[in-house]
N, CA, C and O atoms as a GROMACS GRO file, in nm:
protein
  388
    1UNK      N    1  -0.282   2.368   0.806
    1UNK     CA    2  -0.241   2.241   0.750
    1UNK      C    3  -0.109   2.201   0.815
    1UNK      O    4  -0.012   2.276   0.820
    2UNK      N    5  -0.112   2.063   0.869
    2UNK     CA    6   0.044   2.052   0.892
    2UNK      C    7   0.112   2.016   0.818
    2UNK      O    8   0.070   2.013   0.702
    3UNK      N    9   0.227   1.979   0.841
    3UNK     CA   10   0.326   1.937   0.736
    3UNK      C   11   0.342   1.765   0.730
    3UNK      O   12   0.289   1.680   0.801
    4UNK      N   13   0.431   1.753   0.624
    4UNK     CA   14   0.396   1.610   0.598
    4UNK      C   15   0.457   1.534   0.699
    4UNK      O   16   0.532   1.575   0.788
    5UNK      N   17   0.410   1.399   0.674
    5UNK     CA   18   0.526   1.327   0.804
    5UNK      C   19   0.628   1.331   0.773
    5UNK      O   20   0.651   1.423   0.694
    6UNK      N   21   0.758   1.234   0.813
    6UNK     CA   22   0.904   1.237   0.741
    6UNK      C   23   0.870   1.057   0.762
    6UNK      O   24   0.807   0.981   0.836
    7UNK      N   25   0.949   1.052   0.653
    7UNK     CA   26   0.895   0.891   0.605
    7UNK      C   27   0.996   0.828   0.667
    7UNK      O   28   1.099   0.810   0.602
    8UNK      N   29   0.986   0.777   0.819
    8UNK     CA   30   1.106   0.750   0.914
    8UNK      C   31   1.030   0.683   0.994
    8UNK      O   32   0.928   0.721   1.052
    9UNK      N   33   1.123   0.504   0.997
    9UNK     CA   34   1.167   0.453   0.883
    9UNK      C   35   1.124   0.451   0.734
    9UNK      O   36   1.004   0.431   0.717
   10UNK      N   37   1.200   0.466   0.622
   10UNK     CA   38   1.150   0.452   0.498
   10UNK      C   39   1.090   0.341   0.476
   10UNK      O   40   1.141   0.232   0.500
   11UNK      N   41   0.894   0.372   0.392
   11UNK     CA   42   0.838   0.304   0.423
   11UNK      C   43   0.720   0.296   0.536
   11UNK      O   44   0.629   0.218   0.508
   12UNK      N   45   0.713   0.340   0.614
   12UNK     CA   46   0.615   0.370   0.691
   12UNK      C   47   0.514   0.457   0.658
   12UNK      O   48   0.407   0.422   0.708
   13UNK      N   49   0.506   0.591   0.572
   13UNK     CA   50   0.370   0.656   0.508
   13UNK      C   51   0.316   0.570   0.417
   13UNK      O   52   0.193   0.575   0.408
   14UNK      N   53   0.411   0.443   0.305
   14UNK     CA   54   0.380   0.400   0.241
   14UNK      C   55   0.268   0.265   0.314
   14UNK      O   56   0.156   0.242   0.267
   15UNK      N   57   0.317   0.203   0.412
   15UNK     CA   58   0.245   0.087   0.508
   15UNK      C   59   0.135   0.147   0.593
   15UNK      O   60   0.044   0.088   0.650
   16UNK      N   61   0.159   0.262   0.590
   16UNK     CA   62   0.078   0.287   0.692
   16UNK      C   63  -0.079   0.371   0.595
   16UNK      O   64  -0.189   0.382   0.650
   17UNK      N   65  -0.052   0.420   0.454
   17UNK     CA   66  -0.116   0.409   0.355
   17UNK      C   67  -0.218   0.302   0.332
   17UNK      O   68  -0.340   0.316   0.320
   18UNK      N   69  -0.134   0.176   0.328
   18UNK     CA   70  -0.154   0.059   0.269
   18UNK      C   71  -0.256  -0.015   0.381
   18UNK      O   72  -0.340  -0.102   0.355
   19UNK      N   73  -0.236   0.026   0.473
   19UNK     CA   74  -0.315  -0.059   0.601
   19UNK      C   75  -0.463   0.021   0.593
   19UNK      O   76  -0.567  -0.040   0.622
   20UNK      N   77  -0.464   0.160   0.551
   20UNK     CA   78  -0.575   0.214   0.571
   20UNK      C   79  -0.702   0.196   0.463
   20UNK      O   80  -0.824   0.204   0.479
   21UNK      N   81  -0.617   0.168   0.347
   21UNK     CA   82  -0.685   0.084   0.238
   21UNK      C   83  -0.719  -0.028   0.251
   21UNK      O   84  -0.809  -0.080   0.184
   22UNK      N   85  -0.665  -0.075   0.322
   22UNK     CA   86  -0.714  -0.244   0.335
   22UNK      C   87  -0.820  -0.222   0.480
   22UNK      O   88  -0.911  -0.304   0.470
   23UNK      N   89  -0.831  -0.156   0.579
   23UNK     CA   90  -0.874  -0.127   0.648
   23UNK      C   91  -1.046  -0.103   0.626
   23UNK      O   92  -1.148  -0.160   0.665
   24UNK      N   93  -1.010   0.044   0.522
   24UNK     CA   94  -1.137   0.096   0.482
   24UNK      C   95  -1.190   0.021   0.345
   24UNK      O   96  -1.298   0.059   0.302
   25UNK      N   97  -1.142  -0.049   0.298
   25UNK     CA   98  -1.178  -0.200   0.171
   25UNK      C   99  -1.201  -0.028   0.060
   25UNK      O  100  -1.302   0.010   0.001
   26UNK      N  101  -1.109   0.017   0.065
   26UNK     CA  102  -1.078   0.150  -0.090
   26UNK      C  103  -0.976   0.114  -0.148
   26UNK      O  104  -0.944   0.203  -0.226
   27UNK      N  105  -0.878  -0.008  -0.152
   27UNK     CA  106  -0.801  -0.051  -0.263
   27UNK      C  107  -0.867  -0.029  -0.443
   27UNK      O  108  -0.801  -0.003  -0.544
   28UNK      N  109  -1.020  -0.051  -0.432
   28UNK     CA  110  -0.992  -0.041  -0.582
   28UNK      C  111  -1.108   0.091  -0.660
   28UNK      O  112  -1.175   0.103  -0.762
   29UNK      N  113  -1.066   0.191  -0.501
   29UNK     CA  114  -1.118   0.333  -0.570
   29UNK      C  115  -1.001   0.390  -0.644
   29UNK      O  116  -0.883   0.357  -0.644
   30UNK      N  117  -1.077   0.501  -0.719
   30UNK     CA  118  -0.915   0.552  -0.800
   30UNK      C  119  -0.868   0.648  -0.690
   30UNK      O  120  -0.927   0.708  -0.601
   31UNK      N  121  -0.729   0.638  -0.731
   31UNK     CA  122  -0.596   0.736  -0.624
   31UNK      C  123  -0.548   0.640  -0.515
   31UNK      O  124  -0.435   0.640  -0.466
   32UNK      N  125  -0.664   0.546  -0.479
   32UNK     CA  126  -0.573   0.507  -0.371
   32UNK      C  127  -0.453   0.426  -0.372
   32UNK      O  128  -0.377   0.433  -0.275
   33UNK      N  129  -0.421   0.338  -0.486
   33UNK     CA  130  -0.320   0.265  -0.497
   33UNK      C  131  -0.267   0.338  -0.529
   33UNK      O  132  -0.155   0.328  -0.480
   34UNK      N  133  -0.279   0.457  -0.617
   34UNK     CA  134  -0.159   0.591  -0.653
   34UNK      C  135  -0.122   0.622  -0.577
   34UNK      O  136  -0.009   0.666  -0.598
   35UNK      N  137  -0.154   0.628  -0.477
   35UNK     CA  138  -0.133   0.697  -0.322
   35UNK      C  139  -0.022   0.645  -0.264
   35UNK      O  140   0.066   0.712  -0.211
   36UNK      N  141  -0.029   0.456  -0.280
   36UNK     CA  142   0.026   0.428  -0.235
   36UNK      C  143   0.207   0.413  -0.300
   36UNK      O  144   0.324   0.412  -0.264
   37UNK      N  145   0.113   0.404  -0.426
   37UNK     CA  146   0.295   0.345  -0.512
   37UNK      C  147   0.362   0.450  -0.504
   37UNK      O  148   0.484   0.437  -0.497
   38UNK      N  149   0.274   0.656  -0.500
   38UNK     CA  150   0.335   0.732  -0.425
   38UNK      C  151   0.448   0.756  -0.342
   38UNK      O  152   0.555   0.815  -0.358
   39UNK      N  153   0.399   0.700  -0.261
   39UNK     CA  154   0.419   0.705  -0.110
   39UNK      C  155   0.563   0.648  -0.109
   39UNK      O  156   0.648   0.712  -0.047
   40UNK      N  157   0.608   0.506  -0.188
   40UNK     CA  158   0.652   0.413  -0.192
   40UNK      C  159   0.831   0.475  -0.226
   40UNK      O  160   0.924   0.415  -0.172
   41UNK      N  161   0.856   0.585  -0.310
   41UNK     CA  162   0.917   0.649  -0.354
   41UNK      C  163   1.053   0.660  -0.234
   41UNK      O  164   1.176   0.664  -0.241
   42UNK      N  165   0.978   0.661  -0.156
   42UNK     CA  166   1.121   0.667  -0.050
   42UNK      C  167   1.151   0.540   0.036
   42UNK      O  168   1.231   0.553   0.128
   43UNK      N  169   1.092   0.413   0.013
   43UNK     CA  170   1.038   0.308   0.060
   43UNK      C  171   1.151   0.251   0.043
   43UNK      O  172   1.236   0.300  -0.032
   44UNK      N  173   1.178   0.097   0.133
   44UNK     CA  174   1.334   0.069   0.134
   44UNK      C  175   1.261  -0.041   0.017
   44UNK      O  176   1.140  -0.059   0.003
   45UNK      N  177   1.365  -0.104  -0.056
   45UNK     CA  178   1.308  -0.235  -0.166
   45UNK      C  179   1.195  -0.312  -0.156
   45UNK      O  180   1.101  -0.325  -0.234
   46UNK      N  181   1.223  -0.376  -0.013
   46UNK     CA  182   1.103  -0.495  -0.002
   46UNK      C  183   0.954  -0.419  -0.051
   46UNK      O  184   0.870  -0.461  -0.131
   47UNK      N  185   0.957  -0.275   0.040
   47UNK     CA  186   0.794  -0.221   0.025
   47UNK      C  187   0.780  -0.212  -0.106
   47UNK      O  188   0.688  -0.260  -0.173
   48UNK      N  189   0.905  -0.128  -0.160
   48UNK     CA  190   0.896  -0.055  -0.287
   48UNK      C  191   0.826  -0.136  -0.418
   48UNK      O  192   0.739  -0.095  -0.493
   49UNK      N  193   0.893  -0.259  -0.418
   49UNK     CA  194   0.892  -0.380  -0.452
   49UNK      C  195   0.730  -0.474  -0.462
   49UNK      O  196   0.672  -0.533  -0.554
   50UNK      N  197   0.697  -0.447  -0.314
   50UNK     CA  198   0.571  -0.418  -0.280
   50UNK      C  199   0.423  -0.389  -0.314
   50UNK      O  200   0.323  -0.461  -0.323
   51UNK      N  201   0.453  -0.227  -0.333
   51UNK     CA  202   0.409  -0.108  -0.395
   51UNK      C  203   0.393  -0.168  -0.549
   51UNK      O  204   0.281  -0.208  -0.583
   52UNK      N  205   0.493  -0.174  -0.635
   52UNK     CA  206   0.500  -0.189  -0.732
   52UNK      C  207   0.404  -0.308  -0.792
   52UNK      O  208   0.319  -0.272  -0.874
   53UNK      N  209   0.411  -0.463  -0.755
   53UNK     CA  210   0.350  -0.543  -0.757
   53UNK      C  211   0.192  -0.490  -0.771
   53UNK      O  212   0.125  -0.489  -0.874
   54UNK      N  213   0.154  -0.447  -0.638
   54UNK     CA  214  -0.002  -0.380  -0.592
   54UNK      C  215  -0.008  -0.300  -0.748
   54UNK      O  216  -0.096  -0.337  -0.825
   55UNK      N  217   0.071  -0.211  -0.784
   55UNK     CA  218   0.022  -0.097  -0.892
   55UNK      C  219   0.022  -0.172  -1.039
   55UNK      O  220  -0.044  -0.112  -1.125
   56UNK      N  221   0.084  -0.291  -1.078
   56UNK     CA  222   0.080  -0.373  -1.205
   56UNK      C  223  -0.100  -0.459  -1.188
   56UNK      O  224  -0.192  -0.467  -1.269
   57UNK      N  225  -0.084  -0.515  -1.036
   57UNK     CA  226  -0.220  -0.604  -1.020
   57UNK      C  227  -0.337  -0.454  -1.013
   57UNK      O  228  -0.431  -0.482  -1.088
   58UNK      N  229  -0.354  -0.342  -0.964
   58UNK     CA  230  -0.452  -0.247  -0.996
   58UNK      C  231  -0.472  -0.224  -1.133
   58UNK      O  232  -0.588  -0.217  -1.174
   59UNK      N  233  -0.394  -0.212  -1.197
   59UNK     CA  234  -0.329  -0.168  -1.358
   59UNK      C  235  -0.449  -0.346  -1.455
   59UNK      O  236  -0.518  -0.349  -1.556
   60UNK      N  237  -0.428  -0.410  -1.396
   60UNK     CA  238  -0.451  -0.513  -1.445
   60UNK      C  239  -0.594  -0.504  -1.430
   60UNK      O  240  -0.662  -0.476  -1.529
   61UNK      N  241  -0.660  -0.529  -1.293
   61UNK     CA  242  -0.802  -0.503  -1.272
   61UNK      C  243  -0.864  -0.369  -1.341
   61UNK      O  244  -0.976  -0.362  -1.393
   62UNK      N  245  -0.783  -0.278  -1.332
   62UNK     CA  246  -0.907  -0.168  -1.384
   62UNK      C  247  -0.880  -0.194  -1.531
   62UNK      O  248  -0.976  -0.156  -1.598
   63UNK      N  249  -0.797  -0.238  -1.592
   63UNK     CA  250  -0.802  -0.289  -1.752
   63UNK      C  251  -0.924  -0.411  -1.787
   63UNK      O  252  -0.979  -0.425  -1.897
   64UNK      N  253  -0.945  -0.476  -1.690
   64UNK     CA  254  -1.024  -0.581  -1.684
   64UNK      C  255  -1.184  -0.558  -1.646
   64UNK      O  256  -1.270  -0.647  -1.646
   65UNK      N  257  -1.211  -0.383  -1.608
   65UNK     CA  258  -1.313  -0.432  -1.564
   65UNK      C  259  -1.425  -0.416  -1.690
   65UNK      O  260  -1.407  -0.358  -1.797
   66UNK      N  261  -1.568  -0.498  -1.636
   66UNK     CA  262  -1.645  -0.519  -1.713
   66UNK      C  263  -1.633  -0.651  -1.812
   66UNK      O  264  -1.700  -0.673  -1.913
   67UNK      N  265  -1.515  -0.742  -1.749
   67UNK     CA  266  -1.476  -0.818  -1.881
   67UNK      C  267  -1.509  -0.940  -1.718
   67UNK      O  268  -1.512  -0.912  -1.598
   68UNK      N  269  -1.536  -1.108  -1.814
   68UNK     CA  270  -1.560  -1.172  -1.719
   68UNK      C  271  -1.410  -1.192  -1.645
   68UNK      O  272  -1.417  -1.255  -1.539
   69UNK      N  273  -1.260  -1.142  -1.688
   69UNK     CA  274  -1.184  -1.173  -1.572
   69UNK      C  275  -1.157  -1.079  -1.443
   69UNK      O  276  -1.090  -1.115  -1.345
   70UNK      N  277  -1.215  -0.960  -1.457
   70UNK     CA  278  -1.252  -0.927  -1.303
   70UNK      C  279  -1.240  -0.923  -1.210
   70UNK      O  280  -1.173  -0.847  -1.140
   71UNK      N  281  -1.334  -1.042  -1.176
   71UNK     CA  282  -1.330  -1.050  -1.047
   71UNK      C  283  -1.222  -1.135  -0.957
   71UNK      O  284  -1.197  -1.153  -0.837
   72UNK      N  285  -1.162  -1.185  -1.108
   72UNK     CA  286  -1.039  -1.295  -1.070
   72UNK      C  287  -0.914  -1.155  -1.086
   72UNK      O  288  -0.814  -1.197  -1.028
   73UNK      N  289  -0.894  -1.050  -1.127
   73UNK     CA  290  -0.832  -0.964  -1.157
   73UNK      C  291  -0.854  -0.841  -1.002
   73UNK      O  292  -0.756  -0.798  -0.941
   74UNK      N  293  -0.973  -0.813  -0.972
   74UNK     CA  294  -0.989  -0.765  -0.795
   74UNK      C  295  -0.901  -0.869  -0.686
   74UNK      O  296  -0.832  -0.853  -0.585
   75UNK      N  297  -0.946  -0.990  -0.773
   75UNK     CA  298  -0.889  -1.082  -0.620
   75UNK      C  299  -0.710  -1.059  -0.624
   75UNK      O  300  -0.647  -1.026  -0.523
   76UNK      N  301  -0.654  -1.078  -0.737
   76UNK     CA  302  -0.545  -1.056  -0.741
   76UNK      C  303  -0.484  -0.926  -0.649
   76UNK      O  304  -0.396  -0.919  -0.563
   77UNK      N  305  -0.579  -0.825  -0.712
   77UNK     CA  306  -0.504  -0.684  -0.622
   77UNK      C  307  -0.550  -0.732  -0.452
   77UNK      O  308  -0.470  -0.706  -0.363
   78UNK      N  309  -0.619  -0.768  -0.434
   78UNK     CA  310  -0.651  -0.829  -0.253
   78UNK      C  311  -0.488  -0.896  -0.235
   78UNK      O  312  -0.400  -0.846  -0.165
   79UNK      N  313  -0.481  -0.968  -0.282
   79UNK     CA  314  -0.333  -1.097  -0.292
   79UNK      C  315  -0.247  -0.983  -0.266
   79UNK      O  316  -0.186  -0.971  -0.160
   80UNK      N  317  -0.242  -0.904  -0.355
   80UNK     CA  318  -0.098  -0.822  -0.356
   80UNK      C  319  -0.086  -0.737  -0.245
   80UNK      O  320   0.016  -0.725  -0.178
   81UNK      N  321  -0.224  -0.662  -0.218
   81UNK     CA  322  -0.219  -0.562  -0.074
   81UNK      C  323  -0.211  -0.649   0.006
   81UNK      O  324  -0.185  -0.575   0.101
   82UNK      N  325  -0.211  -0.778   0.062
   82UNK     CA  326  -0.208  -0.862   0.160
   82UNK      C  327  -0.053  -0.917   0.198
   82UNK      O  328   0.007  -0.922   0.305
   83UNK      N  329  -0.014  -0.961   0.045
   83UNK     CA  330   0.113  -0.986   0.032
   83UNK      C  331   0.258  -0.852   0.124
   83UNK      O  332   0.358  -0.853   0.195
   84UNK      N  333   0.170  -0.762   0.053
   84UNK     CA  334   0.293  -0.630   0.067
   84UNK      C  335   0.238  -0.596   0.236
   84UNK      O  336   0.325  -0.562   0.315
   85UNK      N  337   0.118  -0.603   0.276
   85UNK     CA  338   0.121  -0.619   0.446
   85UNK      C  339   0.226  -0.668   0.505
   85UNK      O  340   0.321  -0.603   0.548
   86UNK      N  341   0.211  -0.783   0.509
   86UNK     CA  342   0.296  -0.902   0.545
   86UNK      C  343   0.427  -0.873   0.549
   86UNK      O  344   0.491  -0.890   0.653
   87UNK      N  345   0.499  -0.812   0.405
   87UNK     CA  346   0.641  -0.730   0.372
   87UNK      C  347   0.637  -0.623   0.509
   87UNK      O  348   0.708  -0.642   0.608
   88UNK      N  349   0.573  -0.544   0.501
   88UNK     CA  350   0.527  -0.410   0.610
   88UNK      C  351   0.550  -0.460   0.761
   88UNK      O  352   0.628  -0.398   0.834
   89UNK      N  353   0.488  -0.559   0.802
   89UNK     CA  354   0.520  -0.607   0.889
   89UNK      C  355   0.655  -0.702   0.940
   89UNK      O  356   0.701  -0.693   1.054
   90UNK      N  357   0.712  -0.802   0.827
   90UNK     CA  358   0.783  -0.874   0.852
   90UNK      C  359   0.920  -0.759   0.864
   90UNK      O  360   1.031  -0.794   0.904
   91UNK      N  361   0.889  -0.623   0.821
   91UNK     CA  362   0.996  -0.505   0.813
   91UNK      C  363   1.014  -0.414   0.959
   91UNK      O  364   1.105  -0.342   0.999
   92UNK      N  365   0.880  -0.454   1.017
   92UNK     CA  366   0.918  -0.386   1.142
   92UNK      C  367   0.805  -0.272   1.124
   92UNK      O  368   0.751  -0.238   1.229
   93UNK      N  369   0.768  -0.220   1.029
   93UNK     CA  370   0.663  -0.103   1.043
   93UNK      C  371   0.552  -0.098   1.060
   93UNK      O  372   0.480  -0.173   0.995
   94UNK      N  373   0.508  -0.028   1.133
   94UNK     CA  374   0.372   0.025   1.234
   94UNK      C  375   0.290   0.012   1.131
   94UNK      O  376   0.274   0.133   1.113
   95UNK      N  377   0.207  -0.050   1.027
   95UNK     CA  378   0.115  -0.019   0.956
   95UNK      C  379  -0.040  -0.044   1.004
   95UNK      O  380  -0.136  -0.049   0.927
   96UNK      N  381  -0.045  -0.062   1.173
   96UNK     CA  382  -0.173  -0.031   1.203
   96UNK      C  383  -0.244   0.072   1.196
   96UNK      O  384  -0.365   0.077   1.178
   97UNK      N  385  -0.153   0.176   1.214
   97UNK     CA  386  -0.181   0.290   1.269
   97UNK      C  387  -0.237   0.414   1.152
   97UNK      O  388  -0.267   0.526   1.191
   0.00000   0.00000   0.00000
């Protein structure tokens, strides 16, 4: 096993998390937004900030599901992982990768 990365710049395990979820469309399996608000812990504000947003709008959808707001409650968490991209990028960090 190797060892973990070093979160350098702070923020980058967290974006680079975040890209792979949006990547592989697993935003609204369980763990992965845990993963990310995780991650986020060493994250400079904007992500953290970010992070946080994404984990209230997940929090919201999985409270919602089965109810008709839903799917208006999924779209939200899309908004927010898209939103906090955008943060990721406008920050300078690699979150293609």
């Amino acid at each position: 096993m190797s060892p973990p990365l070093a979160d350098d710049p702070p923020g980058l395990i967290t974006c680079r998390l975040l890209a792979n979820a949006i990547r592989e469309s697993t935003l609204m399996e369980p763990g992965v937004v845990d993963a990310v608000v995780a991650a986020s812990a060493t994250a400079d504000a904007p992500v953290a900030d970010g992070a946080a947003t994404l984990r209230d709008a997940y929090a919201t959808a999985t409270a919602a599901r089965g109810t008709p707001d839903e799917p208006d409650a999924v779209a939200a968490v899309s908004a927010a992982a898209a939103t906090m991209s955008r943060v990721c990028a406008d920050s300078g960090l690699d979150s293609a990768t």
